[in-house]
Steps between C-alpha positions, in 0.01 A plus 500: 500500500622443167357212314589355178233482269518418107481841407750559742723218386393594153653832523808422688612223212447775258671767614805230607475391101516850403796583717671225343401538082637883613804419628550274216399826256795654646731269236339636241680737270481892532388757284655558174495806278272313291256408799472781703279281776694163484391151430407490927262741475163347422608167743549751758192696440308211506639378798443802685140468405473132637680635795275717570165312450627264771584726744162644438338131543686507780398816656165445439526147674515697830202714441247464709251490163784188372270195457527281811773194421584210693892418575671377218759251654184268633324508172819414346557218668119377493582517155824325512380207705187437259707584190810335546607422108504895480809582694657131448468637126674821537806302688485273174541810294800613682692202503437520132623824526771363673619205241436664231878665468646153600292228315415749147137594378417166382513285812445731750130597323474142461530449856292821590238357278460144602515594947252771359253256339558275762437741775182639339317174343714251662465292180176322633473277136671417268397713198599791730819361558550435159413831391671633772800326387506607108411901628823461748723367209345687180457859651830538648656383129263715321565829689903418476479462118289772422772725768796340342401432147243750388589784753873474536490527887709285675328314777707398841 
């Protein structure tokens, strides 16, 4: 019976990121004269070689040598249900994600910052809310000056 393990899941994530990043190499520009192995190349190479250390990890998962590994899905939720800022974080991060293209850099980092802080100190006094509150204003206007201003790269 197959069970999913970490190494398991490990692998499988890897070699589904791979598959992706390659299929994304494919828009990349052929060989010139000039560049007789093309600029996709050494992405390609190098995701062959990640390819193949995870189906190797994987392989070896089902060896009967493969260090013994509980299931993955109950350890993952043990982890969830003692843990729960961890995953409420990620959703944070992709409904930042999310706003960013609608409400611009500045308020959806803003926004990002403050749930963040909020999430992972819950601003339990008031010189951490207060320095909670001049990080969530200065560092978003810092990093869009020094983009826009000092950089030239325009910022959503």
């Amino acid at each position: 019976m197959f069970t999913l393990t970490k190494d398991r899941a490990f692998a499988l994530a890897v070699l589904a990121l791979v598959a992706t990043m390659y299929v994304a190499s494919l828009d990349i520009r052929p060989a010139t004269s000039w560049q007789p192995y093309g600029s996709a190349f050494y992405p390609r190479l190098l995701l062959g070689v990640v390819g193949l250390l995870a189906v190797l990890l994987l392989i070896r998962s089902f060896l009967p040598s493969a260090p013994v590994q509980t299931a993955m899905i109950p350890a993952l939720v043990a982890f969830v249900r003692t843990n729960p800022r961890v995953p409420a974080l990620f959703l944070v991060f992709a409904a930042y994600v999310a706003m960013m293209p609608v409400t611009g850099y500045l308020l959806a980092t803003m926004g990002f910052l403050i749930l963040s802080f909020l999430l992972l100190s819950g601003f339990s006094s008031r010189r951490i809310a207060l320095v909670s509150l001049i990080l969530v204003i200065a560092v978003p206007l810092i990093v869009f000056f020094v983009f826009e201003n000092i950089l030239s790269i325009r910022l959503p």
